[in-house]
Phi, psi and omega in degrees: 000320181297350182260335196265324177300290170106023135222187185258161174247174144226105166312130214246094204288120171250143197301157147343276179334290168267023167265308189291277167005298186285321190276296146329330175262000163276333150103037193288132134352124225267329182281356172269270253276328156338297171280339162297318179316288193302328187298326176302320176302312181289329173292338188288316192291048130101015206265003187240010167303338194266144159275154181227199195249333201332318166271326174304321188293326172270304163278335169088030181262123158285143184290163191255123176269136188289000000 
């Protein structure tokens, strides 16, 4: 990603906790803040690893990698 921005980033891992924290004092809905909480969990445990053809299959295209 830092070559398609064209600076560098860093990742920052932030807790539950302090996540749940910042999105409450932002005034996220608690069922929003629920559901990022659960999306998260599910990508640190991998569920968000697998790849498809799916834009190739819609566009008739290879997906592009970041």
């Amino acid at each position: 990603m830092n070559n398609v921005l064209g600076k560098d980033t860093t990742y920052v891992a932030v807790s539950d906790d302090d996540a749940i924290k910042a999105m409450t004092e932002m005034q996220f809905p608690e069922f929003l803040i629920n559901l990022m909480i659960d999306l998260n969990q599910c990508i640190r445990e991998g569920f968000a690893e697998e790849t498809s053809i799916t834009v190739q299959e819609i566009t008739c295209r290879k997906a592009i990698s970041f």
